[in-house]
C-alpha positions in Angstrom: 206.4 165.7 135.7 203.2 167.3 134.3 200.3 164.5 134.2 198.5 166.0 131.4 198.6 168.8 128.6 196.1 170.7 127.3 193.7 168.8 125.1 190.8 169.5 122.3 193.2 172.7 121.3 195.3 172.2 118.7 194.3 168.3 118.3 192.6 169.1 115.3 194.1 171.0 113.7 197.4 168.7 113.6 195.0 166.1 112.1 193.7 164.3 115.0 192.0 162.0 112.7 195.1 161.0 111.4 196.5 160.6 114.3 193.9 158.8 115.8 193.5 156.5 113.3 197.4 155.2 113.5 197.2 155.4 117.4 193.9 153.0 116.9 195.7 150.6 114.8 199.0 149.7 116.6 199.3 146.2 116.6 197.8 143.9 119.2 200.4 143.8 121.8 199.4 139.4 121.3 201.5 139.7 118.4 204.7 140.6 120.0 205.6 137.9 122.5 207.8 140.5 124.5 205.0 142.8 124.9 203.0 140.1 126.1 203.6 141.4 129.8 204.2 144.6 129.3 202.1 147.7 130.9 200.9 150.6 129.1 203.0 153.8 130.4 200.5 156.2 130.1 196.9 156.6 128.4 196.2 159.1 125.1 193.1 160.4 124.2 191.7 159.4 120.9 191.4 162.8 119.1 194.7 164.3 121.3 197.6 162.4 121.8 198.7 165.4 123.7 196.5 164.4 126.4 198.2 161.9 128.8 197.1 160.3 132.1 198.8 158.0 134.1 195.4 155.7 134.2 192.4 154.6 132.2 189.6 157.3 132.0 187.2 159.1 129.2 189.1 162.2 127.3 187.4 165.5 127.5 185.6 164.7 124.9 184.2 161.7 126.5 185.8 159.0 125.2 188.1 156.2 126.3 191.3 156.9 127.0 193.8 154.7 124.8 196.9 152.9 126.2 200.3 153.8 125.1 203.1 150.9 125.8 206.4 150.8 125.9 207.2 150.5 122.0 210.9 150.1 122.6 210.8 146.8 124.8 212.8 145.1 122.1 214.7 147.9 120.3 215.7 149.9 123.1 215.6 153.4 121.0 213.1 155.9 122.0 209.6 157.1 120.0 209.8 153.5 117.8 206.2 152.7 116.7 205.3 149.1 116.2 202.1 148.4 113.5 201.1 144.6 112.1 201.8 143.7 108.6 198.2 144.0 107.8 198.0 147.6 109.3 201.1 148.1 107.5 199.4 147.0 104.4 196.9 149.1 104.8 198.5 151.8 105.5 200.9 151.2 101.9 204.1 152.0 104.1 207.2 151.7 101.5 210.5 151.3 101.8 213.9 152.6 100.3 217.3 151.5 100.5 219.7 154.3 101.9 222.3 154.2 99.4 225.5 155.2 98.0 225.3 156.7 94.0 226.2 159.5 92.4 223.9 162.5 92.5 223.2 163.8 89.2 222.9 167.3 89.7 220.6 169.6 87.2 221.3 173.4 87.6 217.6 174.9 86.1 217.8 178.5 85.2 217.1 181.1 82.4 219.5 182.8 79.7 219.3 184.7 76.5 220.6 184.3 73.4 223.1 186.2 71.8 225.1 186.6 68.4 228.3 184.7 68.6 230.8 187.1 70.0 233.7 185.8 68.3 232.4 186.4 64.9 230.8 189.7 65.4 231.9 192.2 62.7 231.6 195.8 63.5 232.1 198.6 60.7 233.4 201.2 61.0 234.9 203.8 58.4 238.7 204.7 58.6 238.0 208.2 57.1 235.5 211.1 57.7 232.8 211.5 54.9 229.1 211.7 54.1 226.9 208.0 53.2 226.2 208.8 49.6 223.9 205.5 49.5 223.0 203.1 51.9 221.7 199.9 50.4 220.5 197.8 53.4 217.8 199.4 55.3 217.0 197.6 58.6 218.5 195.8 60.9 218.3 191.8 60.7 218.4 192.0 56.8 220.5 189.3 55.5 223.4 189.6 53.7 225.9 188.0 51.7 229.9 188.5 51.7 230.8 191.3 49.4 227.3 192.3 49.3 227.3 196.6 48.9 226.6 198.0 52.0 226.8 201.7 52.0 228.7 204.5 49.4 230.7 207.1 51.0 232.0 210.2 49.6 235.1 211.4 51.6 237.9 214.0 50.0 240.5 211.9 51.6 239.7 208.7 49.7 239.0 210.7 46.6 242.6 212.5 47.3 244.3 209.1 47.8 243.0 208.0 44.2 244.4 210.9 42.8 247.6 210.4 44.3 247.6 206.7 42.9 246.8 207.9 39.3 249.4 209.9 39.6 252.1 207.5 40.8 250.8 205.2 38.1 251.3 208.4 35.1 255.1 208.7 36.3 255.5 204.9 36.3 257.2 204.8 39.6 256.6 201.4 40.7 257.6 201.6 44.3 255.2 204.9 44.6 252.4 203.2 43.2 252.7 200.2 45.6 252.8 203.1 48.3 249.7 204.4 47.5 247.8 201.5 47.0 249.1 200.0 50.7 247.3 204.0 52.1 243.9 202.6 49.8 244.1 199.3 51.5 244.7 200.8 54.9 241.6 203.0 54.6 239.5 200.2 53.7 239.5 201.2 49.8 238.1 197.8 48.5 240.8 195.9 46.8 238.7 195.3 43.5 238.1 199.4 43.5 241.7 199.6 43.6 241.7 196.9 40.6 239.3 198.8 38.7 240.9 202.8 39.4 244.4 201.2 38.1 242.4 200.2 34.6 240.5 203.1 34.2 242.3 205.7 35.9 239.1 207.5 36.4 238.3 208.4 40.4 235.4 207.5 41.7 233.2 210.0 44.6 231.1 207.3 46.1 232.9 204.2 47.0 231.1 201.4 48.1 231.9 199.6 51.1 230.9 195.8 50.9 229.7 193.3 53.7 233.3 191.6 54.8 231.1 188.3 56.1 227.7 186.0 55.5 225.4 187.3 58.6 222.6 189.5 59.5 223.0 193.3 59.6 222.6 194.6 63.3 223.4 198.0 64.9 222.2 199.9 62.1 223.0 203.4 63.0 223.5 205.6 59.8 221.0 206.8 57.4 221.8 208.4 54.1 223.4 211.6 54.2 224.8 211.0 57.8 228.2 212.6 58.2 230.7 210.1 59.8 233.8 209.7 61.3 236.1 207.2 62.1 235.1 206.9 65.7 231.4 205.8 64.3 230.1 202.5 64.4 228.1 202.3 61.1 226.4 198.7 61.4 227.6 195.0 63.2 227.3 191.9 60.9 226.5 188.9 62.9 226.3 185.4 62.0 223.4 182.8 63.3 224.8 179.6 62.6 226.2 179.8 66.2 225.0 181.3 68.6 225.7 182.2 72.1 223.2 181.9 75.5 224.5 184.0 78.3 222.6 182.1 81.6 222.4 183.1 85.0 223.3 180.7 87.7 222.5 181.1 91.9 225.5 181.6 93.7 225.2 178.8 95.5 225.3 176.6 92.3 228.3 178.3 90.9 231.4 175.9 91.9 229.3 173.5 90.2 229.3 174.1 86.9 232.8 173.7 85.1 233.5 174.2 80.7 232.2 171.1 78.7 229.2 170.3 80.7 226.1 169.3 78.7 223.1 171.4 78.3 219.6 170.8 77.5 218.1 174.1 76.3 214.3 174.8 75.6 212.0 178.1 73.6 209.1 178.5 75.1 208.1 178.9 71.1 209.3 175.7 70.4 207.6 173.4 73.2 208.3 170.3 71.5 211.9 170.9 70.8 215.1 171.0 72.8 218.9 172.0 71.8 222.0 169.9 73.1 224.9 172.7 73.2 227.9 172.6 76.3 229.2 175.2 78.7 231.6 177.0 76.9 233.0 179.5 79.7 232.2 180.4 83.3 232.4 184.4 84.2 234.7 185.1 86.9 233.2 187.4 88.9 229.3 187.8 90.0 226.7 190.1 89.0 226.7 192.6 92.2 223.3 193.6 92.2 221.4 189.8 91.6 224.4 188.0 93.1 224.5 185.2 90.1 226.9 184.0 88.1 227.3 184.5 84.1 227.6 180.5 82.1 228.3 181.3 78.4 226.5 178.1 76.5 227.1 177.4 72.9 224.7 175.9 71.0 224.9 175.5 66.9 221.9 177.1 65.0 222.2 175.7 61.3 218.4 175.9 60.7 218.8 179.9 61.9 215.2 179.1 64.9 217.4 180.9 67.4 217.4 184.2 67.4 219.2 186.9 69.2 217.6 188.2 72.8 215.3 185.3 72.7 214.6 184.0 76.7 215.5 180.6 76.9 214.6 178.0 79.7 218.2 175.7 80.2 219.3 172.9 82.1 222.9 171.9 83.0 223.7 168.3 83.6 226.6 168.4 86.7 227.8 164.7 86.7 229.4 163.5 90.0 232.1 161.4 89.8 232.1 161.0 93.5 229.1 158.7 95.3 227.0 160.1 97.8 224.3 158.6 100.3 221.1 159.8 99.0 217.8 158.5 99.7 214.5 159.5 97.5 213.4 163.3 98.0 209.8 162.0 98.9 211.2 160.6 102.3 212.1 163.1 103.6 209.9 165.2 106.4 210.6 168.6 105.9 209.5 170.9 109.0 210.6 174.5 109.8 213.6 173.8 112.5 214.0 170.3 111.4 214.6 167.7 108.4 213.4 164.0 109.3 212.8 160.6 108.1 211.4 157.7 109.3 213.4 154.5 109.6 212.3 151.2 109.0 213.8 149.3 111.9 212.1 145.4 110.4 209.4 143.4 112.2 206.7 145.9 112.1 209.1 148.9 113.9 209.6 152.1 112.8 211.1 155.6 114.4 211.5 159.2 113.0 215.1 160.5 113.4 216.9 163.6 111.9 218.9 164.0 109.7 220.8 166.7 107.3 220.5 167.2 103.9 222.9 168.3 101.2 222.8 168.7 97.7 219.4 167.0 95.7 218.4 166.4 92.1 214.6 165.5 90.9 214.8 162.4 92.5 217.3 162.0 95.1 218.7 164.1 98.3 222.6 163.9 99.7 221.8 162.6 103.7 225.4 164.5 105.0 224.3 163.3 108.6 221.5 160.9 110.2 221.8 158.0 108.3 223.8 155.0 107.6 223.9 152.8 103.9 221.8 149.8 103.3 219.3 151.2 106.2 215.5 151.2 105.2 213.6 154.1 105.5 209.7 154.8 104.9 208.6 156.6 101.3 205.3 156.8 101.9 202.7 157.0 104.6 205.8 158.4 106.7 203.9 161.5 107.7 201.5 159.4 110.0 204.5 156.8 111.0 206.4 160.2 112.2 203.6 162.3 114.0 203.2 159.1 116.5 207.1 158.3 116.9 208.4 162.0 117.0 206.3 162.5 120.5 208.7 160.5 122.1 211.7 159.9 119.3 215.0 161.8 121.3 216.4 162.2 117.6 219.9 161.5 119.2 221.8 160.9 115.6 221.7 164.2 115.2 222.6 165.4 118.4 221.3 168.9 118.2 221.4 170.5 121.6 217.9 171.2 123.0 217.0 175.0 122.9 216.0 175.1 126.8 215.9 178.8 128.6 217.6 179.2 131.8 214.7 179.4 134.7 213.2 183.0 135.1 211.2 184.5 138.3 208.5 186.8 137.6 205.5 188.3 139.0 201.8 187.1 137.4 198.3 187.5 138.6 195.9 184.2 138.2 193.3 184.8 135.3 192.2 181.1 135.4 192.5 177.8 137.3 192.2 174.4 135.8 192.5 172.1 138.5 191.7 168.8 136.7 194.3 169.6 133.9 196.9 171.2 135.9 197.3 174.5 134.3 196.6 178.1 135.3 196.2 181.0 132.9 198.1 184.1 134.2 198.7 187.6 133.5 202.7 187.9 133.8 204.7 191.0 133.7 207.8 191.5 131.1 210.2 188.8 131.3 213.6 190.8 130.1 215.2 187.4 130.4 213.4 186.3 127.9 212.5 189.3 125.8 208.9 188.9 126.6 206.1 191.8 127.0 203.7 191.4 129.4 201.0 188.4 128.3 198.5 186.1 129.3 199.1 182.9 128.4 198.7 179.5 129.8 200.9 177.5 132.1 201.8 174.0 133.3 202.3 173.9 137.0 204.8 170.7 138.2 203.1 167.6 139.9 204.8 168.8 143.0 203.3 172.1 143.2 199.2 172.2 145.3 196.9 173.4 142.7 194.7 174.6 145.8 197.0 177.5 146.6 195.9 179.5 143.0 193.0 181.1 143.3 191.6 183.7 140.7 192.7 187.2 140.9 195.8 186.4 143.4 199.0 188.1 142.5 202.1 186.0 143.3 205.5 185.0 142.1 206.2 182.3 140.0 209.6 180.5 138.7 208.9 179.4 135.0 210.9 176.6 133.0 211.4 175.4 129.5 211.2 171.7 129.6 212.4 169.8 126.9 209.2 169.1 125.6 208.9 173.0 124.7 206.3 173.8 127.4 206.2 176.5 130.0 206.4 174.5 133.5 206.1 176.6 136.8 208.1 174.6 139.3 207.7 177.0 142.7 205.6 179.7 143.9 206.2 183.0 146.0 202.7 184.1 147.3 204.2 187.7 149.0 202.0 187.3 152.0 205.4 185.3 153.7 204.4 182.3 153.3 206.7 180.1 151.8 207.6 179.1 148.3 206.6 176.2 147.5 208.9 174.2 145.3 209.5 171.3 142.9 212.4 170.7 143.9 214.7 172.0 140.2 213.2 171.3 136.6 211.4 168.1 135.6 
């Protein structure tokens, strides 16, 4: 096994001081009667705990190595860090019950709002003609059931008035109630119809008038426009409901069902917030964002929302079922791996991993790594893990170790460093490996004679990935004949 590893590299910039500070303040081994006889295993410099020797010394910076014991005397379980109660105090380690709860889930996303669908009136004329008068001129005025909307002058409305003059002359009852049915099914308005059977005079221009209280939307006829029955004149929507069409990740979509509470908020309206529900989930996804469409209903007496308005909501997914969450803030989040540390009683503590599910504001789902009613650490955890996780195996989670299969490959010797048993070489493409050609840095096996690298020899070298995910050359080829010299298989 490798003695030592390169030090004064990346020490500082992992937070040596950090580091430094919790190595320097593990509790006096006098405190634990166990560790009363125990030996250190190896010694740590100060500013690198990557730098190991298996006896006391100064680091290469020139100061005293520190001794590292065997922490796990008493637990048995690898990487466990034991601090005093005052350190611990110091430190202001916390602690939080792993527990089972439901996990209130909040969906956060964005929507707009929209007229209510289901009481959206569209106009549109059942008979060709010309818009004698149009008497609302923009869309979003208001207006009032049976308010005039526009006057149209079409020869087949003014044909059917005739004809119903006519049937009413001959005093043909059944004709009469013929025609008036055709006047109703082109929209004649039933109080025209009233008013044509008393006078008996025909009118050019009829007015059309609203069929509902709303807002006037869609406006797309001026005065003189000739229409048809395929035009849409105008929409009449109403505001005292309204609709907010949200967009929901698709990851979050089996989580949101109809009758789930939202919390909706207007970036105009800071201070205030509208309750409404999920009134019905889209079935299929938008293909271009991937998200899935929640229809939200909200009621809108006071008329603040307002169609295509962009709206900040929240849905409230309640749980039923419980779940073993712990808070967010425990958790260690790196780039390959989630951890927390555990709080093991008397002054112990060990970083393990775990794997996380689904998480609220405050609380994360722990689907493996953890068990209920165990402690883990809240806060200060970050130093607590960076001096357990150098030796923690993390065997809850049993993840299998990434290791590369052994390579051979031919180098030529940049650099030797002796003391700290390394070599810098120059190393041709590893295929094996998908590696160019680099220079890098090297551990070389305790097994292996430093004294046969020498600068600017080219030789052959087997290289490893230990388990601490360093490069280890354990046997060397130097193509003179001699022989290789070997460690005897990985360490």
């Amino acid at each position: 096994m490798k003695n030592v590893v390169l030090g004064g590299v990346v020490g500082f910039a992992l937070g040596a001081g950090a580091l430094w500070a919790l190595t320097s303040l593990i509790t006096d081994r006098g405190q634990i009667n166990e560790a009363a006889e125990a030996k250190p295993l190896y010694w740590v410099a100060p500013m690198d705990p990557n730098y190991r020797r298996d006896k006391p010394g100064k680091s290469p910076m020139g100061m005293d190595l520190i001794p590292v014991y065997n922490n796990d005397a008493s637990s048995g379980a690898a990487g466990t860090v034991i601090i005093s109660p005052n350190v611990e105090n110091n430190l202001g380690v916390r602690t939080a019950k792993v527990q089972l709860q439901p996990l209130h889930t909040q969906i956060k996303t964005v929507g707009y709002v929209q007229y209510d669908q289901d009481n959206l009136v569209h106009a549109h004329p059942r008979v060709s003609g010309w818009i004698e008068k149009l008497y609302v001129k923009s869309a979003g005025d208001p207006v009032q059931k049976g308010q005039p909307l526009y006057s149209l002058y079409s020869p087949e409305l003014v044909s059917a008035q005739e004809e119903l003059i006519l049937a009413l002359n001959t005093g043909n009852t059944k004709l009469v109630k013929s025609v008036e049915s055709r006047l109703k099914a082109l929209h004649f308005p039933a109080k025209e119809i009233a008013e044509l059977t008393h006078t008996r005079k025909v009118q050019q221009a009829v007015m059309f008038p609203s069929p509902q209280n709303g807002v006037v939307d869609n406006l797309n006829i001026r005065e003189g426009f000739y229409v048809t029955p395929g035009t849409t004149l105008m929409s009449i929507g109403t505001l005292d409901e309204v609709w907010v069409v949200a967009e929901v990740f698709e990851r979050q979509a089996s989580l949101v069902q109809v009758g789930q509470p939202v919390t909706m908020y207007l970036d105009y309206l800071p201070n205030k917030q509208w309750a409404g529900k999920v009134d019905y989930v889209y079935p299929s996804l938008d293909a271009k964002t991937r998200t899935a469409r929640v229809r939200l209903r909200f009621k809108n007496a006071d008329h603040l929302l307002k169609p295509n308005m962009f709206a900040e909501v929240i849905i409230h997914v309640a749980n039923a079922e419980n779940a073993l969450v712990i808070p967010r803030e425990a958790v260690i989040r790196t780039g390959s791996q989630d951890r927390v540390v555990l709080a093991l009683g008397d002054g112990q503590f060990k970083s393990v991993a775990v794997e996380l599910g689904r998480m609220d504001d405050n609380f994360v789902e722990i689907l493996e790594g953890l068990e209920e009613n165990e402690r883990i650490v809240t806060s200060a955890q970050f130093l607590l893990d960076s001096e357990s996780s150098k030796t923690s195996d993390f065997k809850r989670m049993d993840h299998s170790q990434n290791l590369l299969a052994p390579v051979w490959v031919e180098a030529k010797v940049e650099q030797v460093m002796a003391v700290m048993n390394m070599v810098k070489l120059t190393h041709e493409p590893i295929p094996e490996w998908d590696w160019p050609v680099m220079t890098m840095m090297f551990f070389v096996d305790d097994s292996i004679d430093m004294g046969q690298f020498e600068t600017g020899l080219t030789l052959h070298v087997q290289i490893e990935k230990d388990a601490d995910e360093d490069y280890v050359i354990t046997q060397v080829h130097i193509p003179n004949g001699t022989a290789p010299h070997a460690s005897g298989g990985a360490k």
